[in-house]
TORVEX-995199 format. One record per residue: x, y, z of N, C-alpha, C in turn; residue in three letters. Coordinates in nm, 4 decimals, m for minus. Example, Ala and Ser with C-alpha at 12.3 -4.5 7.8 and 13.67 -1.06 7.14 Angstrom:
@n_x=1.3190; n_y=m0.5690; n_z=0.7800; ca_x=1.2300; ca_y=m0.4500; ca_z=0.7800; c_x=1.3200; c_y=m0.3300; c_z=0.7800; residu=ALA
@n_x=1.2850; n_y=m0.2250; n_z=0.7080; ca_x=1.3670; ca_y=m0.1060; ca_z=0.7140; c_x=1.2900; c_y=0.0030; c_z=0.7870; residu=SER
***
This chain:
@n_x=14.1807; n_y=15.1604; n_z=9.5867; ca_x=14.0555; ca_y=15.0983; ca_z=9.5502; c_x=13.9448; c_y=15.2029; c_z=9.5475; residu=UNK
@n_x=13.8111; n_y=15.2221; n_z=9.4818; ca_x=13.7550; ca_y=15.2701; ca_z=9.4780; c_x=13.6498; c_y=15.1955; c_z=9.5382; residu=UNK
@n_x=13.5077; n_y=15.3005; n_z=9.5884; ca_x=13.4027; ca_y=15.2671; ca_z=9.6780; c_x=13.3968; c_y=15.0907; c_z=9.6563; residu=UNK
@n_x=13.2996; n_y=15.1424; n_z=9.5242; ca_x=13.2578; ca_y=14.9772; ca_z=9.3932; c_x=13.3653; c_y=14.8731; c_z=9.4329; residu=UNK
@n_x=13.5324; n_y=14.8819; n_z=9.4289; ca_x=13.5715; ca_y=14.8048; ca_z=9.4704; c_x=13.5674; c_y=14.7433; c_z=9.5712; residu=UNK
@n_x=13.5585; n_y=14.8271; n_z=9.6745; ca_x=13.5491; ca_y=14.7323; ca_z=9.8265; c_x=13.4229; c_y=14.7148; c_z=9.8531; residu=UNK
@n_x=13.2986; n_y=14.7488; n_z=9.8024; ca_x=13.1883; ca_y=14.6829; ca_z=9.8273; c_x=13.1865; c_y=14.5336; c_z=9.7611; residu=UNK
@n_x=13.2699; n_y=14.5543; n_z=9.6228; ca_x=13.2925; ca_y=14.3705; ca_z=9.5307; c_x=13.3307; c_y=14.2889; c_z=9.6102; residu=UNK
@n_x=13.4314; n_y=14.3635; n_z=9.6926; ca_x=13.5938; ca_y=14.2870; ca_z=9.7527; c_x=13.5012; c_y=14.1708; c_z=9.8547; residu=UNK
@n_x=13.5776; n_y=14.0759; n_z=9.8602; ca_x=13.5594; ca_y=13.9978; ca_z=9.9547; c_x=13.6671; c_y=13.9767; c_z=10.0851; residu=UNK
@n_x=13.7365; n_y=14.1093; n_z=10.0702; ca_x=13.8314; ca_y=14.0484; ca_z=10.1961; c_x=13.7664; c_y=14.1284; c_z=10.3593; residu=UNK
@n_x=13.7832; n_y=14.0620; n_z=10.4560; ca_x=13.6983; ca_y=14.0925; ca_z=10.5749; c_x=13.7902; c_y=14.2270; c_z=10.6124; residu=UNK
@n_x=13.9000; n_y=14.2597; n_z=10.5617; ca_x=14.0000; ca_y=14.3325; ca_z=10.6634; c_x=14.0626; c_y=14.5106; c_z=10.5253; residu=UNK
@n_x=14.0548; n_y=14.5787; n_z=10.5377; ca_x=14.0877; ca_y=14.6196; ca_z=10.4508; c_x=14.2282; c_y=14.7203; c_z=10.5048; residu=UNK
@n_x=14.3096; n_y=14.7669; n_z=10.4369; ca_x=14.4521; ca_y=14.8354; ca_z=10.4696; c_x=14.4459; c_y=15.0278; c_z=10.4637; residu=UNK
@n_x=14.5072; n_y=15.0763; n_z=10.5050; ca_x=14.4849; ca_y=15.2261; ca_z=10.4612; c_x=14.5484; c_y=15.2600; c_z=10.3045; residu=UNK
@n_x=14.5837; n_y=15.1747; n_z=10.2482; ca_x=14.5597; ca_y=15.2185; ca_z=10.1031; c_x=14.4476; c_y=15.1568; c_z=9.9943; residu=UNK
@n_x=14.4224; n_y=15.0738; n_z=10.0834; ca_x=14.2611; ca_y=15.0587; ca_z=10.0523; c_x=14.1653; c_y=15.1578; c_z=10.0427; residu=UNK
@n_x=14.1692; n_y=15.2193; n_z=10.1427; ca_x=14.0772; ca_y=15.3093; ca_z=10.1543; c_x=14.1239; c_y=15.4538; c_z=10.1080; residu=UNK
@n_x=14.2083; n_y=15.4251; n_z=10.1224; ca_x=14.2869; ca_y=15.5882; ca_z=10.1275; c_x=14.1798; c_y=15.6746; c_z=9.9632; residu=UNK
@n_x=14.1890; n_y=15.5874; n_z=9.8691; ca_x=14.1492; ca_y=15.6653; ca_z=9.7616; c_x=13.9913; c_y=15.7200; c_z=9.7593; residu=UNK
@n_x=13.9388; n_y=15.6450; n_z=9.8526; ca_x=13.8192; ca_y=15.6656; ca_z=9.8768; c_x=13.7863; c_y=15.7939; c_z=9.9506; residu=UNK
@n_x=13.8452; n_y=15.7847; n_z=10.0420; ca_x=13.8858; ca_y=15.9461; ca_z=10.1446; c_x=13.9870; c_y=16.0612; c_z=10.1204; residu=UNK
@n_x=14.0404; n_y=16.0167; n_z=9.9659; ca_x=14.0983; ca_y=16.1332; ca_z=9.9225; c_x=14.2007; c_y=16.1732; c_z=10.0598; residu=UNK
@n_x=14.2912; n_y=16.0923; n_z=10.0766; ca_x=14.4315; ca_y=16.1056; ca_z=10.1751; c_x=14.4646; c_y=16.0084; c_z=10.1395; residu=UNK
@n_x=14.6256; n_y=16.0736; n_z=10.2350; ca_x=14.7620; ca_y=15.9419; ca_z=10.2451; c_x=14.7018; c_y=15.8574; c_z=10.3227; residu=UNK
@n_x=14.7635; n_y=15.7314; n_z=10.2672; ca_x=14.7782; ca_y=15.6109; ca_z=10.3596; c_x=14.7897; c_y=15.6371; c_z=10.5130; residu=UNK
@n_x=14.9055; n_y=15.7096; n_z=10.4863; ca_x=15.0457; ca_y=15.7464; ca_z=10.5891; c_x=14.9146; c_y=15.8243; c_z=10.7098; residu=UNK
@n_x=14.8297; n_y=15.9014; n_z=10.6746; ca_x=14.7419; ca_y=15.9921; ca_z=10.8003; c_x=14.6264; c_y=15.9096; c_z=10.8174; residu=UNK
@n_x=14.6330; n_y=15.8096; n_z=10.7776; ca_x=14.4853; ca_y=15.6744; ca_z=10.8120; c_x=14.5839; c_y=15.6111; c_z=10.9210; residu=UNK
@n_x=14.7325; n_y=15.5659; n_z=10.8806; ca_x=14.7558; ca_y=15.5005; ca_z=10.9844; c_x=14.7983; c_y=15.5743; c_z=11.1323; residu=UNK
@n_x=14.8339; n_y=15.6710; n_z=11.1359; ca_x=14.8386; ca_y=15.7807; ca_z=11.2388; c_x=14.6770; c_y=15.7953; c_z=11.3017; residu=UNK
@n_x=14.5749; n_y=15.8370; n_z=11.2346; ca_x=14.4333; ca_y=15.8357; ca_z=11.2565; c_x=14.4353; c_y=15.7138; c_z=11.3830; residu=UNK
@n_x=14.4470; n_y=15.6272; n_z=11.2878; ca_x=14.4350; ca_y=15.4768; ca_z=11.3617; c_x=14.5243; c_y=15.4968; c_z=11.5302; residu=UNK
@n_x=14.6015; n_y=15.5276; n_z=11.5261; ca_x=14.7094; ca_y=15.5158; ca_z=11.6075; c_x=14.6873; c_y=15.5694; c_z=11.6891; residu=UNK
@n_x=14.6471; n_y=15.6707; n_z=11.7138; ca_x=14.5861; ca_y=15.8098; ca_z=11.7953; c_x=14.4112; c_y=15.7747; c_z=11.8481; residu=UNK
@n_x=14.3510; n_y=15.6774; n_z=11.7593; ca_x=14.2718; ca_y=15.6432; ca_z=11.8198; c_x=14.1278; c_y=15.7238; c_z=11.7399; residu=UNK
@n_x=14.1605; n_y=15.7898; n_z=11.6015; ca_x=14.0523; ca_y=15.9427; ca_z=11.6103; c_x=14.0115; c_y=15.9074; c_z=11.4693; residu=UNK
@n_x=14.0056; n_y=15.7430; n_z=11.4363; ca_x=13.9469; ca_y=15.7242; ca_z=11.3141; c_x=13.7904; c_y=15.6988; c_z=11.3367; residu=UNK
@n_x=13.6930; n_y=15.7858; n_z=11.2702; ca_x=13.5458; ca_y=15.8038; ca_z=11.3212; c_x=13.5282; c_y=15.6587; c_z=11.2478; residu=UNK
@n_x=13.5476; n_y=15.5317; n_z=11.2300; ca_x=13.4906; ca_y=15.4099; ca_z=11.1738; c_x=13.6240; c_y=15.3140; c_z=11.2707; residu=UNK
@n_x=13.6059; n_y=15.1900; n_z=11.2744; ca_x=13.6834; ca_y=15.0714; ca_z=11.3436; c_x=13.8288; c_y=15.0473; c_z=11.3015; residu=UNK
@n_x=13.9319; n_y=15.0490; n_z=11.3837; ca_x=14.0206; ca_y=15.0207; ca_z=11.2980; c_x=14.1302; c_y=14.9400; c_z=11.4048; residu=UNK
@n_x=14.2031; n_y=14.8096; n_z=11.3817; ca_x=14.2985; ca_y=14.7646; ca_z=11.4807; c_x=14.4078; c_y=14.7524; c_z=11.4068; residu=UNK
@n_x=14.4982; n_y=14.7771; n_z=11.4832; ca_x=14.6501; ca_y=14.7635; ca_z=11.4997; c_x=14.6715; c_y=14.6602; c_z=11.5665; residu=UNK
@n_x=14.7642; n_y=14.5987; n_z=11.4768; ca_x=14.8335; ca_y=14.4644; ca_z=11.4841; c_x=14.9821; c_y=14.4750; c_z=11.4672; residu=UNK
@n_x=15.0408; n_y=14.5169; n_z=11.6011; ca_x=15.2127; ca_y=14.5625; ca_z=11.5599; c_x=15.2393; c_y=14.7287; c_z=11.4658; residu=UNK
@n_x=15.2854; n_y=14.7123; n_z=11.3872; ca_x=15.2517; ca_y=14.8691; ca_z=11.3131; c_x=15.1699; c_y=14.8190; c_z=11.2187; residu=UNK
@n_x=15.1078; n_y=14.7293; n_z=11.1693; ca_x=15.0183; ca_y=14.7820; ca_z=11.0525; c_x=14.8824; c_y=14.7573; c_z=11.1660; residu=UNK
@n_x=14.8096; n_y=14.8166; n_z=11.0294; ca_x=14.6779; ca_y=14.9167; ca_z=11.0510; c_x=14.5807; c_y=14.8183; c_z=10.9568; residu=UNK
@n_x=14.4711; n_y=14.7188; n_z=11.0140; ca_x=14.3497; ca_y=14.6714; ca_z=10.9475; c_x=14.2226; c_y=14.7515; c_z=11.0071; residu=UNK
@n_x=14.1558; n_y=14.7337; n_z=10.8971; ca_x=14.0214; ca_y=14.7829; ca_z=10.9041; c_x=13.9142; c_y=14.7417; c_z=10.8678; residu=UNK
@n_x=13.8322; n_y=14.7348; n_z=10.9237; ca_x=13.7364; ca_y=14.5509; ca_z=10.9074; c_x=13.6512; c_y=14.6486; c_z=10.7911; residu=UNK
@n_x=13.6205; n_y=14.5794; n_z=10.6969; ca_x=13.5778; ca_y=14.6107; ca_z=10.5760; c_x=13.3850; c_y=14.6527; c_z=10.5980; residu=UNK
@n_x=13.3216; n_y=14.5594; n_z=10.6554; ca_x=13.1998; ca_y=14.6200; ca_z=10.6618; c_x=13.1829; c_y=14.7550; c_z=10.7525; residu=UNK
@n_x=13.2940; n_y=14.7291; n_z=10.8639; ca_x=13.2611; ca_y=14.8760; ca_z=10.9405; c_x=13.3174; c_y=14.9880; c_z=10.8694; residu=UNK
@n_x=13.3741; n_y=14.9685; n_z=10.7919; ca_x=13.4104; ca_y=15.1097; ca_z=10.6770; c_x=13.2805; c_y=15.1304; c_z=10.5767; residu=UNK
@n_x=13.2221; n_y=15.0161; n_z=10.5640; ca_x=13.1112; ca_y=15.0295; ca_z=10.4533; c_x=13.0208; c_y=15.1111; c_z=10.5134; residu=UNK
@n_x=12.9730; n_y=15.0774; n_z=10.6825; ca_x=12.8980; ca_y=15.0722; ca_z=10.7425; c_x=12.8884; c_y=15.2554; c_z=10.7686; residu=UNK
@n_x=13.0278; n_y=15.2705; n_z=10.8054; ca_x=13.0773; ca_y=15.4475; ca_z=10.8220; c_x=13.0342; c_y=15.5121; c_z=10.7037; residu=UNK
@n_x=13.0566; n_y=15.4787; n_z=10.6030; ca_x=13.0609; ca_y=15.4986; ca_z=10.4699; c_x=12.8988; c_y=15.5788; c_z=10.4264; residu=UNK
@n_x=12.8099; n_y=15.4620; n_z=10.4645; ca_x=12.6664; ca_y=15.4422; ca_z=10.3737; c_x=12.6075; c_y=15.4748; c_z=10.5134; residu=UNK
@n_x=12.6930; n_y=15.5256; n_z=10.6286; ca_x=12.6083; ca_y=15.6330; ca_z=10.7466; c_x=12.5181; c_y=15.5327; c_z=10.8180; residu=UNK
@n_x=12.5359; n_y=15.4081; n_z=10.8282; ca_x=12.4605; ca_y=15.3587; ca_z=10.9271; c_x=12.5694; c_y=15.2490; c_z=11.0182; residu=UNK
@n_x=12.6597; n_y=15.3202; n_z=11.0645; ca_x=12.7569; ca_y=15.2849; ca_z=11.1537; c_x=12.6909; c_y=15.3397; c_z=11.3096; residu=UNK
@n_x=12.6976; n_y=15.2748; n_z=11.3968; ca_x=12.6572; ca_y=15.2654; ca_z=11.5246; c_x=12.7304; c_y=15.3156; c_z=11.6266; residu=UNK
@n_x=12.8534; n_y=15.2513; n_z=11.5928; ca_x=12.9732; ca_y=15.3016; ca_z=11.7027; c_x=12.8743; c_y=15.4607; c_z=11.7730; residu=UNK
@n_x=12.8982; n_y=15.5444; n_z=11.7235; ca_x=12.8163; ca_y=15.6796; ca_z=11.8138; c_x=12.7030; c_y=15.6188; c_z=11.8912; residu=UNK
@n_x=12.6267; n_y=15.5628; n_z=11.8615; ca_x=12.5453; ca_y=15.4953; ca_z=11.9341; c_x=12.5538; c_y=15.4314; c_z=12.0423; residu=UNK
@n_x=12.6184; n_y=15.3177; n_z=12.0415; ca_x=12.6983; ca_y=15.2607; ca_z=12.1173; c_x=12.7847; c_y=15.3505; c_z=12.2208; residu=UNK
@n_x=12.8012; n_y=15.3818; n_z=12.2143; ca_x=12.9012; ca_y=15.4661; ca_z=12.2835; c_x=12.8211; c_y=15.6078; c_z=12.3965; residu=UNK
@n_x=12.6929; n_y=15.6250; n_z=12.3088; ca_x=12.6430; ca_y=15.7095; ca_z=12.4062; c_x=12.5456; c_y=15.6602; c_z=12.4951; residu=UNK
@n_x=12.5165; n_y=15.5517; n_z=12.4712; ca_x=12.4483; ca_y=15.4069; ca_z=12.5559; c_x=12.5341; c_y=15.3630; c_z=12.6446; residu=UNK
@n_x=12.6223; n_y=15.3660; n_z=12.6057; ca_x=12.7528; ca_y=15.2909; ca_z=12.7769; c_x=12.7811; c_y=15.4445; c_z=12.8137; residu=UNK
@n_x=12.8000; n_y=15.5479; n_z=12.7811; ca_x=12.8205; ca_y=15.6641; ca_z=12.8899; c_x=12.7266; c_y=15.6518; c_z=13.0252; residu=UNK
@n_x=12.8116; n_y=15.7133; n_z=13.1250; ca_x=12.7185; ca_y=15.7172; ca_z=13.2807; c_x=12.6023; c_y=15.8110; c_z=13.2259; residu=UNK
@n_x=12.6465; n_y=15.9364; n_z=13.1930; ca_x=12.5533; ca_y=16.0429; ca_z=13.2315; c_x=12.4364; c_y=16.0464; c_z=13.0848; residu=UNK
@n_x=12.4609; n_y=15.9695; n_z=12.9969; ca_x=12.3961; ca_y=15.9555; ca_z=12.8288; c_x=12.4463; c_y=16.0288; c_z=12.7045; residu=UNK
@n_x=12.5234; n_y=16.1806; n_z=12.7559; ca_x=12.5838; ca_y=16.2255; ca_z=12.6647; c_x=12.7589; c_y=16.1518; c_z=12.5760; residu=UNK
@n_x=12.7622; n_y=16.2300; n_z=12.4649; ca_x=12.8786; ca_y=16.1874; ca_z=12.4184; c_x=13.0145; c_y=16.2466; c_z=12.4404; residu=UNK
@n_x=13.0706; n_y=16.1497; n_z=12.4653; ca_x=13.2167; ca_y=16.1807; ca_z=12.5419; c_x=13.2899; c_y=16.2476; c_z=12.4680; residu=UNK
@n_x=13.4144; n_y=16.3529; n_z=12.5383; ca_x=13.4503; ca_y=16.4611; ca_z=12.4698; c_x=13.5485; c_y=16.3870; c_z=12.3486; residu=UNK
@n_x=13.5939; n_y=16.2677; n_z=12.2967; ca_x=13.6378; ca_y=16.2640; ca_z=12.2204; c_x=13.5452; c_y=16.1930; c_z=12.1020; residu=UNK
@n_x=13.4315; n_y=16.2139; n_z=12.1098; ca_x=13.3515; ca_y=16.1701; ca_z=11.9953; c_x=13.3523; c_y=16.3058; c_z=11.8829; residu=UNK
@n_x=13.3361; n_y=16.2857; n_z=11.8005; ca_x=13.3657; ca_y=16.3483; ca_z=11.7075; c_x=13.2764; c_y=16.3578; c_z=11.5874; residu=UNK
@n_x=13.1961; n_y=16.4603; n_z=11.4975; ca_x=13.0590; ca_y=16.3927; ca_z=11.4478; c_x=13.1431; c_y=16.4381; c_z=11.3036; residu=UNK
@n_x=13.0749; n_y=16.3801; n_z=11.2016; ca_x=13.1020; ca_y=16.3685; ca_z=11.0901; c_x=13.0391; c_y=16.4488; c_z=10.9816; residu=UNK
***
């Protein structure tokens, strides 16, 4: 799918070949990403497949995704934890 498409799309959940064309990679290293935990946008595993809630990809996407935010707000000390990762 391309960007245009999944902004049209109406489905809440999107797949790693959804996206994949968008990020220029395999499927196959979105769902590993996922798996490992080191995808910088939302992503759950449900058994082996790999969903990805469609606005928080938009959200990663068009740079006003929070997660970093979030995340340096629940740290004890305020900084970001060594597996944050900036983009």
């Amino acid at each position: 799918m391309t960007l245009e498409q999944i902004r049209a799309s109406d489905k809440d959940f999107l797949i790693p070949a959804d996206i994949a064309e968008v990020l220029d990679c395999n499927p196959h290293s979105i769902r590993i990403e996922a798996a490992n935990g080191t995808l910088p946008f939302h992503a759950i595993r449900v058994g082996s497949r790999t969903k990805i809630p469609r606005m928080a990809f938009l959200a990663w996407m068009d740079g006003t995704d929070t997660n970093e935010n979030r995340a340096i707000a629940s740290s004890a000390d305020g900084q970001p934890g060594a597996d944050q990762t900036e983009r």
